[in-house]
Short mmCIF file of the C-alpha atoms (twelve columns), coordinates in Angstrom:
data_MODEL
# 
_entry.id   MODEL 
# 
loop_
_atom_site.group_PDB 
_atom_site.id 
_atom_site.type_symbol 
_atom_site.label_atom_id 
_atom_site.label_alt_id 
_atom_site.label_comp_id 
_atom_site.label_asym_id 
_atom_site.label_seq_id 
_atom_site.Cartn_x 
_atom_site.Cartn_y 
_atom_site.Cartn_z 
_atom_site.pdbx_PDB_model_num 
ATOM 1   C CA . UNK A 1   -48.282 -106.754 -18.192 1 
ATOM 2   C CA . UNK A 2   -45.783 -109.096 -16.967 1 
ATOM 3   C CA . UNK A 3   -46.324 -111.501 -19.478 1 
ATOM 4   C CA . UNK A 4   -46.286 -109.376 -22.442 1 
ATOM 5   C CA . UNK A 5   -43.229 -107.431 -21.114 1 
ATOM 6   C CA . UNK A 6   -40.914 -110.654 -21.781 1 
ATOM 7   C CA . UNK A 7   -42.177 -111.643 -25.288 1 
ATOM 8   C CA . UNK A 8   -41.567 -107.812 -26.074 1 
ATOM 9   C CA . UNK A 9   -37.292 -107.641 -24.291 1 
ATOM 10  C CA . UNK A 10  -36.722 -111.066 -25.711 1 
ATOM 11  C CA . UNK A 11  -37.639 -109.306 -29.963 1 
ATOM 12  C CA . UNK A 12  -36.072 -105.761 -28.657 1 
ATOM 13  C CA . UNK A 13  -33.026 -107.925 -27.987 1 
ATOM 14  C CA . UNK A 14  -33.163 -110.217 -31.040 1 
ATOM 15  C CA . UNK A 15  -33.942 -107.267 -33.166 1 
ATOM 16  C CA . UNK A 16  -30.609 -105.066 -31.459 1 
ATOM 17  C CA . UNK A 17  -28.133 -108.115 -32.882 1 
ATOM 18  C CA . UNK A 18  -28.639 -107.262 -36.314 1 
ATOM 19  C CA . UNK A 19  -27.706 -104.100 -35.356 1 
ATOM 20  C CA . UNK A 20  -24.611 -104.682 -33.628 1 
ATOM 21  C CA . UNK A 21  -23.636 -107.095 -36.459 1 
ATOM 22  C CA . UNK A 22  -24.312 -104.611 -38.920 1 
ATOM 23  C CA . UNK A 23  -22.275 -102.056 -37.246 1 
ATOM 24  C CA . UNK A 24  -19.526 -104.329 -37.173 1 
ATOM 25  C CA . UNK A 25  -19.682 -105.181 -40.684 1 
ATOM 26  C CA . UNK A 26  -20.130 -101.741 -41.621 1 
ATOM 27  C CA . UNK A 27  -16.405 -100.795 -39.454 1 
ATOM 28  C CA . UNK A 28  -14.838 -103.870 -41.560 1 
ATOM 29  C CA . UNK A 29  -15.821 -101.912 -44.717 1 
ATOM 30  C CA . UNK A 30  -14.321 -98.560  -43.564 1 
ATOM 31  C CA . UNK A 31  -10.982 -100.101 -42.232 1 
ATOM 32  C CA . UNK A 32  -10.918 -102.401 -45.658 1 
ATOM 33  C CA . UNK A 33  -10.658 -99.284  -46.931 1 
ATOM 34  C CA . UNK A 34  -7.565  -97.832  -45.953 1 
ATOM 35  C CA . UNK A 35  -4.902  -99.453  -47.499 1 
ATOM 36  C CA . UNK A 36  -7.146  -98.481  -50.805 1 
ATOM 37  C CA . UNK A 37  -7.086  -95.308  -50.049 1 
ATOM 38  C CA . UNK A 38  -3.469  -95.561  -49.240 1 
ATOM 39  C CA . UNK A 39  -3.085  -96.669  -52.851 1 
ATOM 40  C CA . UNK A 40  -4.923  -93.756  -54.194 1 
ATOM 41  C CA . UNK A 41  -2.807  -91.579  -52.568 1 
ATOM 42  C CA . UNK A 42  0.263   -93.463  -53.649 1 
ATOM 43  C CA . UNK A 43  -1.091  -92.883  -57.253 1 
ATOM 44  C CA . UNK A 44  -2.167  -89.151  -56.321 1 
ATOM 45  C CA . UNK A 45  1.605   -87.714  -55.111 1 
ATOM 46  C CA . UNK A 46  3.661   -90.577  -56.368 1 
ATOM 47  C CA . UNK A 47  4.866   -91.277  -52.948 1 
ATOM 48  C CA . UNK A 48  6.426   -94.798  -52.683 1 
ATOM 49  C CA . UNK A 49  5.294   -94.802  -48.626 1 
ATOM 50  C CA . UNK A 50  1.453   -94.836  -49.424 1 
ATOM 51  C CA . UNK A 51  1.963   -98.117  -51.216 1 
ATOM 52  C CA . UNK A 52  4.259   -99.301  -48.900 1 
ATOM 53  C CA . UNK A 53  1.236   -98.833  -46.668 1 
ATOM 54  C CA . UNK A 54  -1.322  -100.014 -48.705 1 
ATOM 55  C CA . UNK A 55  0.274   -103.835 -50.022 1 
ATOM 56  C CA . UNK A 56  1.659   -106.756 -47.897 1 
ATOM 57  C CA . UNK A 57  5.119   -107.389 -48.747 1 
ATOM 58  C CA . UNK A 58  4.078   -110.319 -50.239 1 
ATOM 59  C CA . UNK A 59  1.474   -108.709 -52.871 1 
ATOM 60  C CA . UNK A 60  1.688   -109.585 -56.692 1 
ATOM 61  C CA . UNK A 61  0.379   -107.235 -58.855 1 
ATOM 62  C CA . UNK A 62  -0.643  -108.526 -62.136 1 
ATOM 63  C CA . UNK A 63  -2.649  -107.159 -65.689 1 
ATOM 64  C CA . UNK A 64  -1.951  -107.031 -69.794 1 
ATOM 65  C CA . UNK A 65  -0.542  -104.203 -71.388 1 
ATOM 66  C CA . UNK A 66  -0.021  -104.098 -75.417 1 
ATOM 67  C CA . UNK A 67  -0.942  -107.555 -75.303 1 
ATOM 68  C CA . UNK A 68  2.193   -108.892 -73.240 1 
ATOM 69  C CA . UNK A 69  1.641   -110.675 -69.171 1 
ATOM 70  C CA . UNK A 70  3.187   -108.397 -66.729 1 
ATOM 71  C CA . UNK A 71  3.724   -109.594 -63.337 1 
ATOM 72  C CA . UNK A 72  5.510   -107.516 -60.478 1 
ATOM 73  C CA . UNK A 73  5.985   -108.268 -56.703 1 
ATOM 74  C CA . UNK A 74  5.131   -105.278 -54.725 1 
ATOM 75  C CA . UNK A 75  8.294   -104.170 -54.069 1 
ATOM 76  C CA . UNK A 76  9.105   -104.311 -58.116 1 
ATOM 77  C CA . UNK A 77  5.641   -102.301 -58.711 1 
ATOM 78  C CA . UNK A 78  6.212   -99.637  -55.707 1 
ATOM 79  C CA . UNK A 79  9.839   -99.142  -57.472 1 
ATOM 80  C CA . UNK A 80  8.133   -97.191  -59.944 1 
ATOM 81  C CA . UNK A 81  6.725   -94.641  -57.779 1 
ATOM 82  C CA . UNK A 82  9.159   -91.496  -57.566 1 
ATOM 83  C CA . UNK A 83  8.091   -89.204  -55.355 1 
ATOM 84  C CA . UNK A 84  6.279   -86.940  -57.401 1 
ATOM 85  C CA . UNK A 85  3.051   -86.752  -58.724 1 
ATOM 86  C CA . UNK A 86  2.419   -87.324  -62.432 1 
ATOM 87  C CA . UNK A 87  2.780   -84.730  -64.973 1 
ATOM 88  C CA . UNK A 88  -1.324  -84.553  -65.395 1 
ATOM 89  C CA . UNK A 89  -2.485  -85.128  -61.913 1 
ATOM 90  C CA . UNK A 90  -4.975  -82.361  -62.214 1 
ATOM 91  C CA . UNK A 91  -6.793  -84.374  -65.009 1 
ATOM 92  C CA . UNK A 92  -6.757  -87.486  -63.199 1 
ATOM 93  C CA . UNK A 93  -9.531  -88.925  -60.811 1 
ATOM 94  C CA . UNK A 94  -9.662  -91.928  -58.674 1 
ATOM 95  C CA . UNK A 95  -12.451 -93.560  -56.880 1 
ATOM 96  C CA . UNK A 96  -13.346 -97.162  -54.622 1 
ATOM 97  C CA . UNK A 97  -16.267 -98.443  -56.725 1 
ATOM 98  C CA . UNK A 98  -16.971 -101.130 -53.913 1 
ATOM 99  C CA . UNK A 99  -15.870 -103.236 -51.421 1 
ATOM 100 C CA . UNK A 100 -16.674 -106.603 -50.114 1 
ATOM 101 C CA . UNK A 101 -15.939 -108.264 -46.792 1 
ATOM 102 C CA . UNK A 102 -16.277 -111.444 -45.403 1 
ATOM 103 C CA . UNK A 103 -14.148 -111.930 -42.305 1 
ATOM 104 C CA . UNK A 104 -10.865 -111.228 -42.550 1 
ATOM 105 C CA . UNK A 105 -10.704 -111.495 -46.911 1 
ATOM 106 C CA . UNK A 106 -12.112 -108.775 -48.624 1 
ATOM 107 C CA . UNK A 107 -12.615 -107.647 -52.688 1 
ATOM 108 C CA . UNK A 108 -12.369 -104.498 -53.879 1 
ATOM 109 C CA . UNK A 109 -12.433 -102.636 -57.455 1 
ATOM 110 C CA . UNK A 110 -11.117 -99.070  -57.164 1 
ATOM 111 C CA . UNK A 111 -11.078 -96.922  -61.076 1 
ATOM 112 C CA . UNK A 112 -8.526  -94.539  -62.584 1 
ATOM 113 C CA . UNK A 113 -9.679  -92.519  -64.719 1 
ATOM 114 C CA . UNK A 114 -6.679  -90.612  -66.563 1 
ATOM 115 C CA . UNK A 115 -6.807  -88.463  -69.760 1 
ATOM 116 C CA . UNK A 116 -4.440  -91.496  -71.475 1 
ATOM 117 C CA . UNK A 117 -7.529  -94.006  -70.366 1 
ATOM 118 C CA . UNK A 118 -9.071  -95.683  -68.041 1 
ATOM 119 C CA . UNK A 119 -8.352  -98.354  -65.679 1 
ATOM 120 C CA . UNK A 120 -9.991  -101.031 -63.493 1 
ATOM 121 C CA . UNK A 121 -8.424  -102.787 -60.175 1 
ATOM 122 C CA . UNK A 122 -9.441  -105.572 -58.691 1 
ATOM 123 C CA . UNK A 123 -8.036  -106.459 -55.361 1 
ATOM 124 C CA . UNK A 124 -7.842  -108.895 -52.737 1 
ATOM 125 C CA . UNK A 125 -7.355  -107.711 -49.636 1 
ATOM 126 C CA . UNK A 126 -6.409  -109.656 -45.965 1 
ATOM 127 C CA . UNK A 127 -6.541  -108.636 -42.516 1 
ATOM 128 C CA . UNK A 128 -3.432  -109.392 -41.189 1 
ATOM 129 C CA . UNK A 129 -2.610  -109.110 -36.986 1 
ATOM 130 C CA . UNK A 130 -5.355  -106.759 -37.038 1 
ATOM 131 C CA . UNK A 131 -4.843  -104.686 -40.158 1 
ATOM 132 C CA . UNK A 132 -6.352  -104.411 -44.059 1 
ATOM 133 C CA . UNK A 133 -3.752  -104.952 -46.750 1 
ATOM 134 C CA . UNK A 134 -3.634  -105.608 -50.018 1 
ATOM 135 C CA . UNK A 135 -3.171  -109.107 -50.972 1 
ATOM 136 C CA . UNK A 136 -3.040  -109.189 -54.657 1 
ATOM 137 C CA . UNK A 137 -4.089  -106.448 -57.389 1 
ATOM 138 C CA . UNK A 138 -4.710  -107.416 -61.289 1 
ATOM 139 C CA . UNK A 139 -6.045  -104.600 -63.508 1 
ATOM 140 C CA . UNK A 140 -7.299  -103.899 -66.571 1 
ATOM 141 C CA . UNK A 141 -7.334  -100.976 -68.757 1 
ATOM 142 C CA . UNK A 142 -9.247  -99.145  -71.344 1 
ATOM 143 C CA . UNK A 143 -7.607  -97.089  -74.135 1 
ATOM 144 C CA . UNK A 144 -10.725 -94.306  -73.818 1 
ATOM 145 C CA . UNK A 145 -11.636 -92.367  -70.351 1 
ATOM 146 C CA . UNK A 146 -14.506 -92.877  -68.832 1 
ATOM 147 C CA . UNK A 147 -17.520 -90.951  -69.711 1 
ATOM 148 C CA . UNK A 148 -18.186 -87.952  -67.155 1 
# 
């Protein structure tokens, strides 16, 4: 009984690393998340604090609109939220498509979907003295919203 006893605490153990590295991973994905959903709140009341929370200082934030480059630092882009939340707020929706996390870098792409169109962000995102922020953020959008 002996004998088979060892064989069987040596797999239980193997099998309870997995485990314990999955449960790690899985806590990396939910604190990657914050600053994200930091930014969707930013977006949601037009508070400038929620980005400040979200982005490092250091943060470019980068897309195309009309066909012209536009390229802010983060404390250019958070300049633009006022305090209030947009006009059509009840039409709008926001959600974190997915997340991906490999030590202390992560990728994200979060979508807006307003009544004016929709957009796509894509994110990079570092863990910094022990907290998520977002690194960089280039987006994308579509003149049509996205289909229900």
């Amino acid at each position: 009984m002996r004998l088979l006893a060892i064989p069987l605490l040596s797999i239980a153990a193997s099998l309870s690393m997995p485990g314990s590295a999955f449960a790690q991973q899985a806590s990396e994905d939910v604190a990657a998340r914050k600053p994200l959903e930091a930014y969707l709140q930013g977006h949601a009341t037009g508070d400038p604090a929620y980005m400040r929370e979200a982005f490092l200082p250091t943060a470019h934030i980068e897309g195309v609109r009309d066909g012209t480059f536009l390229s802010w630092t983060a404390d250019e882009y958070i300049a633009g939220f006022k305090g209030a939340p947009p006009a059509d707020e009840a039409q709008r929706k926001r959600w974190i498509d997915r997340v991906d996390v490999s030590g202390n870098a992560a990728m994200a792409r979060v979508t807006l979907d307003y009544p004016s169109g929709t957009f796509t962000d894509y994110f990079v995102l570092l863990k910094v003295d022990g907290e998520w922020k977002i690194a960089n953020k280039v987006w994308t959008r579509r003149e049509e919203p996205a289909a229900p």
